[in-house]
MARRONU-899840 format. One line per 2 residues: number of its first residue (from 1); their letters; for each residue x, y, z of C-alpha. Coordinates in Angstrom, 2 decimals, padded with zeros to 5 digits. Layout:
# MARRONU-899840
NUM	A	X Y Z  ... .
END
This chain:
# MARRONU-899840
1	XX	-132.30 043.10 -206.98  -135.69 044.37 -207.91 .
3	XX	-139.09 042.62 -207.50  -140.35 042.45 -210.95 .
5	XX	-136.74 040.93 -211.78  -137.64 037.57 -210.24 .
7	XX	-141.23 037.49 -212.13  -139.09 037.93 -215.45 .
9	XX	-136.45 035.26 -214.42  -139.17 032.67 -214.11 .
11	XX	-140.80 033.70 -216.99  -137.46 032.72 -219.37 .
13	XX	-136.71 030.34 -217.07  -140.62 028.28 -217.73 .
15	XX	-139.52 029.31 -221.91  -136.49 027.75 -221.49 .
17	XX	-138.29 024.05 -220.67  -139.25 023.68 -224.45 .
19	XX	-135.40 023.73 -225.82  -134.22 020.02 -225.42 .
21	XX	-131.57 019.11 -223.72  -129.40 022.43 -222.72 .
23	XX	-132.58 024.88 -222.31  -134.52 022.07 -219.89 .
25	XX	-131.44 022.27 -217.55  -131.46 025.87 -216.98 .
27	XX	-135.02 026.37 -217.22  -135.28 023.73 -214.13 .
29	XX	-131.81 025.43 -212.39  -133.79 028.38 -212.55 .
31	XX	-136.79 027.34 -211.67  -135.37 025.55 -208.70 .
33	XX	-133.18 028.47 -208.06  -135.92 031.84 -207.75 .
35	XX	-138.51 029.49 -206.26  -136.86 028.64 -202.98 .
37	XX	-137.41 030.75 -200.12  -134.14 032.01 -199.37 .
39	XX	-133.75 033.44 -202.77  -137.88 034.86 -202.55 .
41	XX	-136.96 036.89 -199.45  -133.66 038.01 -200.99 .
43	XX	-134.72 039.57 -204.19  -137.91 041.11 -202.89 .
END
C-alpha cells in the first residue's frame, strides 16, 4: 500500500506488453487496473 508501489506495478506491467500472448494480457489488466481512479486514490 505504498506510493512508489504503484509506479513499480506499471512499470512491469508496460514490460509485460512485449511477451505475446500471456504477458500482453496482464500487462493491459494491469495497466487498466493501477490507472483507474479508484485504485490511484487507494494506493496513494
Amino acid at each position: 500500500m505504498k506510493s512508489w508501489a504503484r509506479i513499480i506495478a506499471i512499470v512491469v506491467g508496460c514490460l509485460n506488453l512485449i511477451h505475446v500472448p500471456f504477458g500482453t494480457a496482464l500487462g493491459v489488466y494491469t495497466l487498466w487496473v493501477l490507472l483507474k481512479d479508484e485504485s490511484r486514490s487507494l494506493l496513494s
